[in-house]
C-alpha positions as a Markdown table, in Angstrom:
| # | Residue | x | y | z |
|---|---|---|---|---|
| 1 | Unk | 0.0 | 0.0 | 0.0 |
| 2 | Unk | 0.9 | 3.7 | -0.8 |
| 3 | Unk | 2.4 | 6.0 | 1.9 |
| 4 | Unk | 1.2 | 9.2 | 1.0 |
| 5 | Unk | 2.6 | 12.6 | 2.5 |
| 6 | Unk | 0.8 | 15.9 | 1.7 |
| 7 | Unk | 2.3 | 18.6 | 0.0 |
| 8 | Unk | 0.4 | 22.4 | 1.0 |
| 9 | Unk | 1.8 | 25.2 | -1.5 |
| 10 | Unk | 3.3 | 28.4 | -0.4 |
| 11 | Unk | 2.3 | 32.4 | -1.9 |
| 12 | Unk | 3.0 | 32.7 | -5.3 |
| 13 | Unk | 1.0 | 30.0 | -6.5 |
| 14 | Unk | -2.5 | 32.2 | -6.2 |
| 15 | Unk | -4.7 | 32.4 | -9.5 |
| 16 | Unk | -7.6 | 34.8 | -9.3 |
| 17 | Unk | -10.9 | 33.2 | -8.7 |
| 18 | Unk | -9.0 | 30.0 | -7.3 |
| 19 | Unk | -11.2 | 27.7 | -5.7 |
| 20 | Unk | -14.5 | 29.2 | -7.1 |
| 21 | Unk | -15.5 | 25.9 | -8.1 |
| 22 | Unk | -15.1 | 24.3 | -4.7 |
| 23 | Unk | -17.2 | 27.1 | -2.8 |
| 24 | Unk | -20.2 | 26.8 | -5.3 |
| 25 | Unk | -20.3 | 22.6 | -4.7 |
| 26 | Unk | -18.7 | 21.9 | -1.7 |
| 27 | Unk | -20.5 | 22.7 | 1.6 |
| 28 | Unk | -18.2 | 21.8 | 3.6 |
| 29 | Unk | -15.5 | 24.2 | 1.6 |
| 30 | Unk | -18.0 | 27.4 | 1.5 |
| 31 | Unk | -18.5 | 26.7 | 5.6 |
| 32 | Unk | -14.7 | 26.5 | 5.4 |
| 33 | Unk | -14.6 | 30.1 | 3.9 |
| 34 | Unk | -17.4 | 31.3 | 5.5 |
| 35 | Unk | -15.5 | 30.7 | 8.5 |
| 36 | Unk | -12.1 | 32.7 | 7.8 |
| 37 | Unk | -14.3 | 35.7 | 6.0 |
| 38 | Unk | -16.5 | 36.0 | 9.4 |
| 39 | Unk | -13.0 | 35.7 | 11.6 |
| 40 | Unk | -11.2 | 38.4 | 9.4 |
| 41 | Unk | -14.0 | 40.8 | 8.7 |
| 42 | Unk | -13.4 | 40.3 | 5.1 |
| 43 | Unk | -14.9 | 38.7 | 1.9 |
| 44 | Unk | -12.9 | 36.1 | 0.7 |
| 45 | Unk | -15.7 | 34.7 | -1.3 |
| 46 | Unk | -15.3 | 37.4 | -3.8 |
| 47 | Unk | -12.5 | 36.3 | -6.1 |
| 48 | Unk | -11.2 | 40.1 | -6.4 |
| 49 | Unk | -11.0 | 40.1 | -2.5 |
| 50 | Unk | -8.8 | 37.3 | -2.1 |
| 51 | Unk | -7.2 | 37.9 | -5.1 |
| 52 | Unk | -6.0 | 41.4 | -3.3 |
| 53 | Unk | -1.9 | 41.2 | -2.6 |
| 54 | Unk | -3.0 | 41.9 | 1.5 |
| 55 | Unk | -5.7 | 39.2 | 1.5 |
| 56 | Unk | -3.4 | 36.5 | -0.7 |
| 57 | Unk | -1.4 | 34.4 | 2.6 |
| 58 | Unk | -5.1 | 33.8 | 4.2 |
| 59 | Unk | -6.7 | 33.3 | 1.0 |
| 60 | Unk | -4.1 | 30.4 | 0.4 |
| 61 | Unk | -4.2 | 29.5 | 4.0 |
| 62 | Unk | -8.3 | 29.1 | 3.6 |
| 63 | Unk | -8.6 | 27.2 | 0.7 |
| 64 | Unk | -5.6 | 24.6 | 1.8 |
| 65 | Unk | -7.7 | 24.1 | 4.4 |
| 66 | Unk | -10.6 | 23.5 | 3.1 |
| 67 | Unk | -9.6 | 21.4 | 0.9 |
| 68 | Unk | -7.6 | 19.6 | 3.5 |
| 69 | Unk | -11.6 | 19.8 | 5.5 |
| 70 | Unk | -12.9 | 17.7 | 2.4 |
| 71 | Unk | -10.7 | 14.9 | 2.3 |
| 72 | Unk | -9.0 | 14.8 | 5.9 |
| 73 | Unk | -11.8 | 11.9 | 7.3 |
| 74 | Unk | -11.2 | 9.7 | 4.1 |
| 75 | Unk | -7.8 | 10.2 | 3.0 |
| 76 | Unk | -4.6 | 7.8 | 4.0 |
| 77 | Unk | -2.9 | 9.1 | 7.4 |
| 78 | Unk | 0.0 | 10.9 | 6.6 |
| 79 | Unk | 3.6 | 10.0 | 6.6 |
| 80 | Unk | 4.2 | 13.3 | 6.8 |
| 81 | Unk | 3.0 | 17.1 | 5.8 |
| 82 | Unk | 5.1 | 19.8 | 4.2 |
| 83 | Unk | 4.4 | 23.2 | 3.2 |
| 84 | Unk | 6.5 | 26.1 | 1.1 |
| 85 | Unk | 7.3 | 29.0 | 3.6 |
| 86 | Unk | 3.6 | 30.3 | 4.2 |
| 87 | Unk | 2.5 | 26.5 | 3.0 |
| 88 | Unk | 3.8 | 25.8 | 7.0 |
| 89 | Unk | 1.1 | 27.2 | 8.4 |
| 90 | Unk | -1.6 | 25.2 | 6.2 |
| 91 | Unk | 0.3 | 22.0 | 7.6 |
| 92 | Unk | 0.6 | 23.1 | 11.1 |
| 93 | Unk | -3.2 | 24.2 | 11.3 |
| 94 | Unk | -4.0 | 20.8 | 9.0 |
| 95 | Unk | -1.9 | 18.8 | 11.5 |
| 96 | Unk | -3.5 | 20.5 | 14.6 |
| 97 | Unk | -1.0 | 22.3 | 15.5 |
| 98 | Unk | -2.8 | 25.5 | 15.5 |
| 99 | Unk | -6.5 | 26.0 | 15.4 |
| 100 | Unk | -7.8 | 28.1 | 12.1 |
| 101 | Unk | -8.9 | 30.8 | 13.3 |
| 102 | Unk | -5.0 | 31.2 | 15.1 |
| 103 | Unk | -3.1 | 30.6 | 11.8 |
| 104 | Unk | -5.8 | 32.9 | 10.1 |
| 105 | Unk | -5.0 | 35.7 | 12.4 |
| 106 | Unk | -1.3 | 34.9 | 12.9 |
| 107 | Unk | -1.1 | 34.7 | 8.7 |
| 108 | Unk | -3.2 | 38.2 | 8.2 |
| 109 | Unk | 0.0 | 39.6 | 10.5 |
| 110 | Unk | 3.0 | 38.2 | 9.3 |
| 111 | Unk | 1.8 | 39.4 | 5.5 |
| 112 | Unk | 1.6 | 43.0 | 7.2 |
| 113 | Unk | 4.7 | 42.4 | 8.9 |
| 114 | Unk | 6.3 | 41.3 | 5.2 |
| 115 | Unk | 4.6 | 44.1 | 3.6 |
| 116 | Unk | 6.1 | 46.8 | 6.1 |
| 117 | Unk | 9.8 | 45.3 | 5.7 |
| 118 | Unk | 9.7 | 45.2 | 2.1 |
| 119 | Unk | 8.4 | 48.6 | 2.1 |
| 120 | Unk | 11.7 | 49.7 | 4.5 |
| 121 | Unk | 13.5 | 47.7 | 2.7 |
| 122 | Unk | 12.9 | 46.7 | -1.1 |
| 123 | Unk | 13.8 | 43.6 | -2.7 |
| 124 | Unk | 13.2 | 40.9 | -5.3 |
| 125 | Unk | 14.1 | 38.0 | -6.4 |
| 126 | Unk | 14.9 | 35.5 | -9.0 |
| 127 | Unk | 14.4 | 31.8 | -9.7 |
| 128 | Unk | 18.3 | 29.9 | -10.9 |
| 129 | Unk | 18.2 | 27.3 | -13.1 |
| 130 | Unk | 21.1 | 25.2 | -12.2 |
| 131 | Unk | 23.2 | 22.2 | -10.9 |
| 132 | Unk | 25.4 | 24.0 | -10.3 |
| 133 | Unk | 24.6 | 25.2 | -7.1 |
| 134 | Unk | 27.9 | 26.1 | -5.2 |
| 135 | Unk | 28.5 | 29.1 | -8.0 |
| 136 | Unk | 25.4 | 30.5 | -6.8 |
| 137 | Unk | 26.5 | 30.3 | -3.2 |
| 138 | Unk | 29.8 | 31.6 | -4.6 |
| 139 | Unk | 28.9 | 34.4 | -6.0 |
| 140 | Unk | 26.1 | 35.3 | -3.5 |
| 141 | Unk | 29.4 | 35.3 | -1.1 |
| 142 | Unk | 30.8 | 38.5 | -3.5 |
| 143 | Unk | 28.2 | 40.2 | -3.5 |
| 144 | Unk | 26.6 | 42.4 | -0.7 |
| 145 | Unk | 23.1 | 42.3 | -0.1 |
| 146 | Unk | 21.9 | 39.1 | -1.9 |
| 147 | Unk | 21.4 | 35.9 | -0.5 |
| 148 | Unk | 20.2 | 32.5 | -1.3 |
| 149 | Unk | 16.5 | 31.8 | -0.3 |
| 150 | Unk | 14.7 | 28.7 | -1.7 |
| 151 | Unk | 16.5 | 25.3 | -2.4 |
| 152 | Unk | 13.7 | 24.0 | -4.1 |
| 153 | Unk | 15.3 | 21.1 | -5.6 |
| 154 | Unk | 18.7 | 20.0 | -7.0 |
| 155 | Unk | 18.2 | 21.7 | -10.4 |
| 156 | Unk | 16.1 | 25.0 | -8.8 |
| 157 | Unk | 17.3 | 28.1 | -6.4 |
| 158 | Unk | 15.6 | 31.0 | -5.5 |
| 159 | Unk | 18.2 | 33.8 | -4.6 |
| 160 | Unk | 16.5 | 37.2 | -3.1 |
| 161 | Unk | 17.9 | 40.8 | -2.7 |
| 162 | Unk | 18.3 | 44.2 | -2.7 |
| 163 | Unk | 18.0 | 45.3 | -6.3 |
| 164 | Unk | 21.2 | 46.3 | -7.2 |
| 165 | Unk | 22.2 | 43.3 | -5.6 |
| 166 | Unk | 20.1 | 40.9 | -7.8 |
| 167 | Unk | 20.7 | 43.1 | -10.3 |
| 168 | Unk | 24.8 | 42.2 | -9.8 |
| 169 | Unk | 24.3 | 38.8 | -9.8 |
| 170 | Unk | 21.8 | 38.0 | -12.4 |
| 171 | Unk | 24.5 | 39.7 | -14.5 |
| 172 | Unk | 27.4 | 37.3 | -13.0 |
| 173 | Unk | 25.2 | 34.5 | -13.3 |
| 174 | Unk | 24.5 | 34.8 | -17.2 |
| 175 | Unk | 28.4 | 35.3 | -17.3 |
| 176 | Unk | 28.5 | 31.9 | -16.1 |
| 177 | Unk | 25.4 | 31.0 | -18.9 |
| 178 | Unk | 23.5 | 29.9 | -16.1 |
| 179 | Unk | 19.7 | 30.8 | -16.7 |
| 180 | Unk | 18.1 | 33.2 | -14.3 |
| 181 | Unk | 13.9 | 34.1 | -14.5 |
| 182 | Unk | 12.7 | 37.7 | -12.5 |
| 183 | Unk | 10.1 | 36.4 | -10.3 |
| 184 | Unk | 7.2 | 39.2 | -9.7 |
| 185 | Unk | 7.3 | 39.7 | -5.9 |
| 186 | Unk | 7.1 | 42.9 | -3.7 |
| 187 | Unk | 9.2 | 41.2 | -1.1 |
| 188 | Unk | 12.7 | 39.1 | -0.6 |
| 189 | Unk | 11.4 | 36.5 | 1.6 |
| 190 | Unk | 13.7 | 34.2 | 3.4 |
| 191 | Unk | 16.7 | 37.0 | 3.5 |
| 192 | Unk | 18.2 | 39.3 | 6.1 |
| 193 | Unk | 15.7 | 41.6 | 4.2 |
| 194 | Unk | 13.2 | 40.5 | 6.5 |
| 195 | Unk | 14.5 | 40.8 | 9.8 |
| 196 | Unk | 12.1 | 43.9 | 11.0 |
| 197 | Unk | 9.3 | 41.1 | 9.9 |
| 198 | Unk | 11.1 | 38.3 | 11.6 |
| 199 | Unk | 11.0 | 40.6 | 15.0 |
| 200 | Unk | 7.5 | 41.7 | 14.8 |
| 201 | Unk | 6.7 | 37.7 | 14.3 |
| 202 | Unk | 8.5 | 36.9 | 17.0 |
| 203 | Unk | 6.5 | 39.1 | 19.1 |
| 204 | Unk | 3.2 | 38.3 | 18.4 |
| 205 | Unk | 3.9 | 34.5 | 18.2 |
| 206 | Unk | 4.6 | 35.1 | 22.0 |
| 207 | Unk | 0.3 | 35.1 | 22.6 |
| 208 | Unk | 0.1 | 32.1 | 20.2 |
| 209 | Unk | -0.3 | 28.5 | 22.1 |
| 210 | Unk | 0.8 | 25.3 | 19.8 |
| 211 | Unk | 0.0 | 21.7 | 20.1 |
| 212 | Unk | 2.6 | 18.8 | 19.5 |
| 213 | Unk | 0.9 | 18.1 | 15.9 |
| 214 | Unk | -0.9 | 15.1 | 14.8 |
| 215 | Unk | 1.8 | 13.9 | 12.2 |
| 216 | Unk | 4.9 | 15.0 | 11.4 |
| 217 | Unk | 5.3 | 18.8 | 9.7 |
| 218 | Unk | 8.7 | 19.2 | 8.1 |
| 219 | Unk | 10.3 | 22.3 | 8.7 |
| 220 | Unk | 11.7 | 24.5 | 5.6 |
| 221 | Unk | 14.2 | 26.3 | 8.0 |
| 222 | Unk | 15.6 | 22.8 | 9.8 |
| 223 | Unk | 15.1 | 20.3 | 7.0 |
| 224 | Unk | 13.6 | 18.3 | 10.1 |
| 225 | Unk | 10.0 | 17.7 | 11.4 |
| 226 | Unk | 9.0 | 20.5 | 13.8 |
| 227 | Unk | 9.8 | 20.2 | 17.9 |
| 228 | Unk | 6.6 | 21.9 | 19.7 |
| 229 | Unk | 8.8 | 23.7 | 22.1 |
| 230 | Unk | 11.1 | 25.2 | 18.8 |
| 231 | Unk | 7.9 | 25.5 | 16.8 |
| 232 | Unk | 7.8 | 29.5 | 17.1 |
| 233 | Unk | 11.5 | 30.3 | 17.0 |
| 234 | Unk | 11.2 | 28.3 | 14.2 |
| 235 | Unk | 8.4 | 30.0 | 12.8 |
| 236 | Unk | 10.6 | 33.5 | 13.3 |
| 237 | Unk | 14.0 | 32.1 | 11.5 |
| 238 | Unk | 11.9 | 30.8 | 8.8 |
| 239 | Unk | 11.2 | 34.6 | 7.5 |
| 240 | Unk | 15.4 | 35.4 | 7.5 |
| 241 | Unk | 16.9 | 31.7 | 6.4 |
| 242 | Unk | 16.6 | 30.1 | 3.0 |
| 243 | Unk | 13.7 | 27.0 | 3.0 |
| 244 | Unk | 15.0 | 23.5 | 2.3 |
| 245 | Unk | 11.9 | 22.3 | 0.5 |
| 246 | Unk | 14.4 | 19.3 | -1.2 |
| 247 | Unk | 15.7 | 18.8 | 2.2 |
| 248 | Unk | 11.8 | 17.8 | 3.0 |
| 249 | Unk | 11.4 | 15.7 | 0.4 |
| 250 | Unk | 14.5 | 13.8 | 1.1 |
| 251 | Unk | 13.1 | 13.1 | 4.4 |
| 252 | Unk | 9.6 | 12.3 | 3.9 |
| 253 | Unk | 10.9 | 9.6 | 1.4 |
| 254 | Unk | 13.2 | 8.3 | 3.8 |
| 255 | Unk | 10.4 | 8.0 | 6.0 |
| 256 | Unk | 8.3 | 5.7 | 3.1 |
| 257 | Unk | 6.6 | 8.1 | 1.3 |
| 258 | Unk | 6.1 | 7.1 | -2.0 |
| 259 | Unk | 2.8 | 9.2 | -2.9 |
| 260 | Unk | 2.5 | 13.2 | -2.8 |
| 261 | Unk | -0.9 | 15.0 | -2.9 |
| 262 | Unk | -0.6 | 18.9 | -3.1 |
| 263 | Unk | -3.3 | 20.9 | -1.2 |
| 264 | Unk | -4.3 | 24.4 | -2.4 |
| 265 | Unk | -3.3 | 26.8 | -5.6 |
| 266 | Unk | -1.1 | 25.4 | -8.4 |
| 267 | Unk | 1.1 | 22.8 | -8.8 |
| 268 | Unk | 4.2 | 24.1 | -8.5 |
| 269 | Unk | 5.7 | 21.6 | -5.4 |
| 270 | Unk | 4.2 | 18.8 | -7.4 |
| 271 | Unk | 6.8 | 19.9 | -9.9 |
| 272 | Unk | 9.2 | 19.9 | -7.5 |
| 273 | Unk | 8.7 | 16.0 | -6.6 |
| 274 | Unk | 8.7 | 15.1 | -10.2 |
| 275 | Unk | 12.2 | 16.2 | -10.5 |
| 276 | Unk | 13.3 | 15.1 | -7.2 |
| 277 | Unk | 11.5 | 11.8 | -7.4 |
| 278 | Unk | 10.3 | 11.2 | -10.9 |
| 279 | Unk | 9.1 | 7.7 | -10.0 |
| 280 | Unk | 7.0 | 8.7 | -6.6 |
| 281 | Unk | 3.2 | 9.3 | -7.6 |
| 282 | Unk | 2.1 | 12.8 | -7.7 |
| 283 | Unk | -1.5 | 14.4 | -7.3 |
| 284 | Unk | -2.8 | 18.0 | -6.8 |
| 285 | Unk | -6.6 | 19.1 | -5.3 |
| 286 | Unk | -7.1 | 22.7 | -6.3 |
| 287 | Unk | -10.6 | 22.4 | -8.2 |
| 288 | Unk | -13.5 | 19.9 | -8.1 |
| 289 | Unk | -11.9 | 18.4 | -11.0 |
| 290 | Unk | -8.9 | 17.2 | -9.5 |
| 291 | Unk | -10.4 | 16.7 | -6.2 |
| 292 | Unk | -13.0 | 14.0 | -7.9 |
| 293 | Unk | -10.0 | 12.8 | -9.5 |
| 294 | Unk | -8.2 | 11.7 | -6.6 |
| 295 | Unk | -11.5 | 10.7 | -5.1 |
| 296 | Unk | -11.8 | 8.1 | -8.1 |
| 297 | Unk | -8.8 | 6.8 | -8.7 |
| 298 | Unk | -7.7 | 6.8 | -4.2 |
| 299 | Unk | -11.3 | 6.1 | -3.2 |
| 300 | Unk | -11.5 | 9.2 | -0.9 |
């Protein structure tokens, strides 16, 4: 029998109108939103709403969850449960970790926190398409002011900055004919960039009471399942250290995974197992299509 771990996916992946389909035919997934709209005195049933750059973490946080809602008394128990930066929370509060309407609240305020810091402090980022990763580090080392932020998978870096920064090593970077893409962000996430964020965090996660979770949640910061009594220091590196999605990966299949179902927007982590582990099987549930899909064919 399959081992299956769950993937949740992190900002960036947000479409507008995501999940429209799922609110119109799943009760339980317009209680779900119903729910975090009531909680945050806004309308995240309106697609422009949640679509909003302020509204995106809780939007993503919301429909992870609900989707997580519709399948969690059916679906195989967990090896394991990883999320991409804000993907975290979705795990933790899928896990129990944290109740929903805490990670709501606790996600509404670390995107103000991010906004505010990138606003002191602009940045942006870049995705680098290479093996060779210990150039990049290299030439991060050269260069003040940019830093590696995502190791998504052997073949994938994310590398966040200043501008002029970036700007300096995208050039070095194509000198070295490795390929860089501009990623459209407002923020450098997972840099020094974000330490005001990272303090502010810290703060408020001070009034915020976690449970040991229910399976294990891999840590992007630690590369390692999350302690309850690190879980919010964690929580506060996670905004100013690089993520270690691959690191993850690794461990969930060490654990016996061989199955991966990604919960909420896109399918960008799903892409990420492919090329880490092309021979693991891979599902996403971000519409009523592929939800009755995996219904079907895992008889959830």
């Amino acid at each position: 029998m399959a081992k299956t771990a769950y993937l949740f996916a992190g900002q960036g992946a947000q479409t507008l109108g995501m999940g429209q389909d799922l609110y119109r035919e799943e009760p339980s997934y317009r209680q779900t939103v119903t729910q975090a709209s009531d909680i945050l005195g806004i309308n995240l049933a309106d697609p422009e709403v949640a679509a909003a750059p302020e509204n995106t973490q809780v939007a993503i946080l919301t429909m992870s969850y609900g989707i997580w809602r519709l399948i969690a008394l059916t679906a195989a128990t967990p090896v394991g449960l990883v999320g991409l930066s804000l993907g975290e929370y979705s795990a933790l509060v899928a896990a129990g970790s944290l109740s929903f309407e805490d990670g709501l609240r606790l996600v509404a305020d670390r995107s103000r926190y991010m906004a505010a810091a990138g606003h002191e402090t602009p940045g942006e980022m870049a995705a680098v398409l290479t093996d060779q990763q210990t150039i990049v580090q290299e030439l991060c080392d050269k260069i003040d002011g940019v830093y590696i932020a995502n190791y998504n998978t052997l073949n994938q870096l994310v590398v966040g900055g200043t501008p002029e920064a970036v700007k300096q090593l995208k050039q070095a970077l194509k000198d070295h004919k490795i390929r860089v893409v501009p990623l459209k962000v407002a923020v450098s996430s997972h840099t020094p960039l974000m330490a005001s964020a990272s303090e502010k965090l810290g703060q408020r996660l001070e009034t915020v009471a976690f449970t040991a979770p229910k399976w294990p949640v891999w840590s992007n910061t630690t590369g390692q399942p999350f302690a309850v009594e690190h879980l919010a220091a964690t929580l506060v590196d996670q905004l100013v250290a690089p993520t270690h999605f691959y690191d993850d990966f690794r461990g969930l299949t060490a654990a016996g995974a061989d199955q991966f179902v990604e919960i909420g927007p896109g399918h960008v982590l799903s892409g990420f197992a492919k090329q880490i582990a092309p021979a693991a099987k891979r599902y996403q549930i971000n519409d009523m299509t592929t939800l009755n899909a995996v219904r079907s064919e895992l008889g959830w």
